[in-house]
C-alpha positions in Angstrom: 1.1 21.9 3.5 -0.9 21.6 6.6 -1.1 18.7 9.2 -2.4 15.2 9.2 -3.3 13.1 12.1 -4.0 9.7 12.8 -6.0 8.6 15.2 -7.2 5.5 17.4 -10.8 3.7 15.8 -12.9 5.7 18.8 -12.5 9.4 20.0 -14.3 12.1 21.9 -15.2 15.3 20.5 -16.5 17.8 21.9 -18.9 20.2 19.9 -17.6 24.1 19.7 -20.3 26.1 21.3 -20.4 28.2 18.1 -20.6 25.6 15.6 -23.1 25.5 12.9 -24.6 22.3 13.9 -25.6 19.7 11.0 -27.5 17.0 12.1 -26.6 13.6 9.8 -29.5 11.5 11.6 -32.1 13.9 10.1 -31.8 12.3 7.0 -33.4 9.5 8.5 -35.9 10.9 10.8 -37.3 14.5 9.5 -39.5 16.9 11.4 -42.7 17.8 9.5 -41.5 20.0 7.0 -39.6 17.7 4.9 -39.7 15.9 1.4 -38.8 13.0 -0.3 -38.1 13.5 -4.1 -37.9 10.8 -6.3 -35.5 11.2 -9.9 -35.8 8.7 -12.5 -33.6 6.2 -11.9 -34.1 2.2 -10.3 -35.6 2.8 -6.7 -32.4 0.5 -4.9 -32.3 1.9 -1.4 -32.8 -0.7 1.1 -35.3 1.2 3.5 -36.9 3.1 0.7 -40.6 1.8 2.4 -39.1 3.5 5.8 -37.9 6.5 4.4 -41.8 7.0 2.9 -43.2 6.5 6.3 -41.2 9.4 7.5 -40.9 12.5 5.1 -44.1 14.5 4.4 -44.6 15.4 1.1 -43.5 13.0 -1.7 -43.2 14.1 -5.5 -42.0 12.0 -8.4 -39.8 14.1 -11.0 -41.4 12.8 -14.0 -39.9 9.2 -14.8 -39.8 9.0 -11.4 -43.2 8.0 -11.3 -41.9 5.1 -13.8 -39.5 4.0 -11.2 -42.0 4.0 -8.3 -44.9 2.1 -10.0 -42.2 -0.6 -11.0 -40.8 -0.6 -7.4 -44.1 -2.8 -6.5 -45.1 -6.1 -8.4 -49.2 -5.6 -7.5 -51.5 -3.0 -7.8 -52.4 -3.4 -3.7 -48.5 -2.5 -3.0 -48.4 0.8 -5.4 -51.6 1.9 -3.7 -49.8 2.3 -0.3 -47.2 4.7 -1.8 -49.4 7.5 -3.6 -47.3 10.7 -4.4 -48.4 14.0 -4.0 -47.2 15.2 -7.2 -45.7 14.3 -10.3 -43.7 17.6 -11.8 -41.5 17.9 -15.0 -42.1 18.0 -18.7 -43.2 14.6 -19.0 -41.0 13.1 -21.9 -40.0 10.7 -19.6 -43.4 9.4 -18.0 -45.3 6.7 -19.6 -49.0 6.9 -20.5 -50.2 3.8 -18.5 -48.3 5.2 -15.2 -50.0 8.3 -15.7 -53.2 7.5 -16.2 -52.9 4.5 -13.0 -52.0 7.6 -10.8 -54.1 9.7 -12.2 -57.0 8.0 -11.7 -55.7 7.9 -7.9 -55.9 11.2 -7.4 -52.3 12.2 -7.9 -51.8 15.6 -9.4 -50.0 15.4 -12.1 -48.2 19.1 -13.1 -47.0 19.4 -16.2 -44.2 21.8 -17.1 -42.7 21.9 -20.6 -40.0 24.9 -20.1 -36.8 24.0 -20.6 -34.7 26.7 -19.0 -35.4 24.6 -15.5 -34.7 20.8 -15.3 -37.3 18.4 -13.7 -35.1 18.2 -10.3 -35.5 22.3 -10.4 -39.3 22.1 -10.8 -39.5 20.0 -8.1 -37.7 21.8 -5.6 -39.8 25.0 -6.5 -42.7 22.6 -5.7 -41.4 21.9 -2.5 -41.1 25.4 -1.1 -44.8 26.4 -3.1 -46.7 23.6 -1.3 -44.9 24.5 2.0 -45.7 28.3 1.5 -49.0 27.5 0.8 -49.6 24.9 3.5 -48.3 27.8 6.3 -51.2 29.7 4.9 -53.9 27.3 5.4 -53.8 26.8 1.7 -53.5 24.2 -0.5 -52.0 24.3 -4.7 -54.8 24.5 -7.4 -52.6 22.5 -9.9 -55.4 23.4 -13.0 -54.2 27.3 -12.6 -50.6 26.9 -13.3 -49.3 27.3 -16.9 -48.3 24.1 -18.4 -45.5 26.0 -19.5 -43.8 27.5 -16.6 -46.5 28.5 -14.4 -44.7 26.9 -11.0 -41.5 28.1 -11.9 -43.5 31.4 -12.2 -45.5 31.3 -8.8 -42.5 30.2 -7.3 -40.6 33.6 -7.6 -43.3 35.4 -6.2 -43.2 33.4 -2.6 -41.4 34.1 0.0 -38.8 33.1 1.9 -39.4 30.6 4.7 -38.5 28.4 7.3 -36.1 25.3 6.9 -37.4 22.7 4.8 -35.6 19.0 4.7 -35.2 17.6 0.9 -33.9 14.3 0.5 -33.7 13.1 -3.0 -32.9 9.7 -4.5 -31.6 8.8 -7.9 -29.6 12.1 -8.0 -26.5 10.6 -7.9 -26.6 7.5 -10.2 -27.2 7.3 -13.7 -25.5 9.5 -16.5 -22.7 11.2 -15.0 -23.6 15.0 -16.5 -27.0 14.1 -14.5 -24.6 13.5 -11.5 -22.6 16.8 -12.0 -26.0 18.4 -12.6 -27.1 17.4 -8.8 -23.6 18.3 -7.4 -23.8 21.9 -8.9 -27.4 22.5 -7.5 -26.3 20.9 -4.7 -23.5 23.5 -4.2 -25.8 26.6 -5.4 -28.4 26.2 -3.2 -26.2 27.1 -0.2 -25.3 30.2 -1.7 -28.9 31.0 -3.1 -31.6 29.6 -1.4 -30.7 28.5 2.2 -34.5 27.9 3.1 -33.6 24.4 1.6 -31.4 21.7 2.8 -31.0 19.5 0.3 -29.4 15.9 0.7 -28.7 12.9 -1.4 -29.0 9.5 -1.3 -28.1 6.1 -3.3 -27.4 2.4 -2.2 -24.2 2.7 -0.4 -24.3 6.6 1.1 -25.9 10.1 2.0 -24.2 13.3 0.6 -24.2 16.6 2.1 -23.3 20.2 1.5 -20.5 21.4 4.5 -21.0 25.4 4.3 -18.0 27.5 5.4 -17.3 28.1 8.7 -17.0 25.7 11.4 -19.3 22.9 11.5 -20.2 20.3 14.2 -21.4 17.0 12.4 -23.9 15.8 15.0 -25.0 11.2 14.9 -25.4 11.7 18.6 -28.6 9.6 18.1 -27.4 7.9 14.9 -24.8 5.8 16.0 -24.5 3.8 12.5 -22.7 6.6 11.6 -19.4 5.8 13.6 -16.9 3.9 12.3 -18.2 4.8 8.6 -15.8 5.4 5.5 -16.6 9.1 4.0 -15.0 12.0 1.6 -14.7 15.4 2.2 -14.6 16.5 -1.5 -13.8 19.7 -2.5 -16.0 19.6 -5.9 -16.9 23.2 -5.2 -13.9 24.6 -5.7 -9.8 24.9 -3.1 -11.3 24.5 0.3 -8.3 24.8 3.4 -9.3 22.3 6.1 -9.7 21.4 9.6 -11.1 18.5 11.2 -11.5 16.6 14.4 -13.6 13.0 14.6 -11.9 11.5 11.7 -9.2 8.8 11.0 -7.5 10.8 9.5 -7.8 14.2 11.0 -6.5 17.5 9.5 -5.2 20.6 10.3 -4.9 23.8 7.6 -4.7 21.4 5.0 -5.2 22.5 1.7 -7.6 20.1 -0.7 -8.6 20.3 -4.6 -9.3 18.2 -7.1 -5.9 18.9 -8.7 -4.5 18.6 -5.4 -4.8 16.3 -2.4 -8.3 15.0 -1.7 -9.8 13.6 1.9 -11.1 10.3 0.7 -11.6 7.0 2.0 -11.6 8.7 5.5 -13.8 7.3 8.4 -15.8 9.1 11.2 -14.3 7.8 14.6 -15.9 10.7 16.3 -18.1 8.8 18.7 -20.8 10.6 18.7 -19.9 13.4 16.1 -17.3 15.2 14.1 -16.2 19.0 13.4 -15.1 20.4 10.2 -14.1 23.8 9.9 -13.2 25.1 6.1 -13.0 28.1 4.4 -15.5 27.3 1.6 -18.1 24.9 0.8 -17.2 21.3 0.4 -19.1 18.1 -0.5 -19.4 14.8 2.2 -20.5 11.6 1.4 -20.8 9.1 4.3 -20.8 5.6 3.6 -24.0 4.3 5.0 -24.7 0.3 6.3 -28.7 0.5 6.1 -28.8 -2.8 7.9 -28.2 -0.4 11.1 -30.5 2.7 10.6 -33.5 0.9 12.1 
């Protein structure tokens, strides 16, 4: 049945020198190669405008581009916040938007297939722009087949070094959309680890926990103590054990038939580690009034 442990509001843990380390304050302060992908849903994340500022490419997944022209009330506003690219197959995207970013210079890639959903097309675009951009080159956007020309060009790349994907409005919304994220959240640690994808909505981040034994690192995110989070094991029976939470756990077995870590709280001061025999879902609860 395994163990479970209460402890005091503030510990110290100390990280296992052969940890996988997963940095949560990356989220809010990527290195160079990183994205921010917007879905189409209502743009409702308090530091949205920060979170812009710091992420390198941008790309609206078809309505997306909706969401962020409605984000502003004037025309001076939108202009600040240009996206790279909008992707998908464009059932969603309204003529006016389109033609306002158009005529702003925003490539706009149309990609009618199917057999990929928009949030798919948009991750291929991520790692074909990077690909690209490490070889001094940049994406002819008129050469690609309307059809399923990135998908396409996208299996013929490479695989290459880390690249941070944050997305919002993955997680909101129509809850087979939700399931949808959750499952390409889980495959892409099995099939494509040159992506780390997160998610994020108006009350917290989620993240994909690999197997093995992991050292959460907030060492220079402090908001992060003291939060309420879930380890969720929407992946399938995970066995775990922890150290940094309120309620810490030792070769306990979760499922979603079974017992379930939620409404748990990091008390780790400075960072938490999670070992488990398979891949688990976290969300953190996340008080943006502290990030800046």
């Amino acid at each position: 049945m395994g163990e479970v442990i209460e402890n005091p509001e503030s510990i110290d843990v100390t990280k296992p020198s052969d940890a996988n380390v997963i940095s949560l304050g990356a989220l809010f302060g990527p290195g160079e190669r990183s994205a921010l992908v917007i879905l189409n849903q209502a743009i409702t994340i308090p530091i949205f405008p920060t979170l812009w500022q710091r992420y390198t490419l941008k790309i609206c997944a078809d309505g997306g581009a909706n969401r962020l022209y409605s984000y502003f009330d004037v025309d001076e506003e939108r202009e600040k916040y240009l996206p790279h690219f909008i992707v998908g197959d464009l059932d969603s995207l309204k003529d006016d938007v389109a033609n306002w970013y158009r005529e702003r210079g925003v490539k706009i890639i149309p990609q009618r297939t199917q057999w990929a959903t928009d949030m798919k097309k948009c991750l291929d675009l991520v790692e074909v722009y990077f690909h690209l951009a490490d070889r001094g080159e940049t994406l002819d956007v008129s050469t690609l087949d309307e059809y399923d020309g990135l998908v396409q060009l996208h299996k013929t790349i490479e695989r290459q070094s880390l690249i941070d994907v944050l997305m919002i409005g993955a997680v909101d919304g129509r809850f087979d959309h939700t399931i949808q994220s959750i499952s390409v959240l889980l495959q892409l640690s099995q099939l494509n680890q040159s992506l780390r994808l997160n998610y994020m909505t108006p009350t917290d981040v989620i993240a994909l926990i690999p197997k093995g034994l992991n050292y959460l690192d907030y060492s220079k995110a402090s908001f992060y103590h003291g939060s309420n989070c879930g380890l969720l094991p929407l992946g399938g029976d995970i066995v775990l054990t922890t150290k940094g939470f309120k309620w810490d756990v030792k070769a306990w077995p979760s499922s979603l038939k079974g017992d379930v870590s939620s409404s748990n709280r990091l008390v780790g001061v400075s960072g938490a580690v999670v070992e488990t025999d398979n891949d688990f879902v976290l969300s953190v609860e996340i008080d943006y009034s502290k990030t800046s």
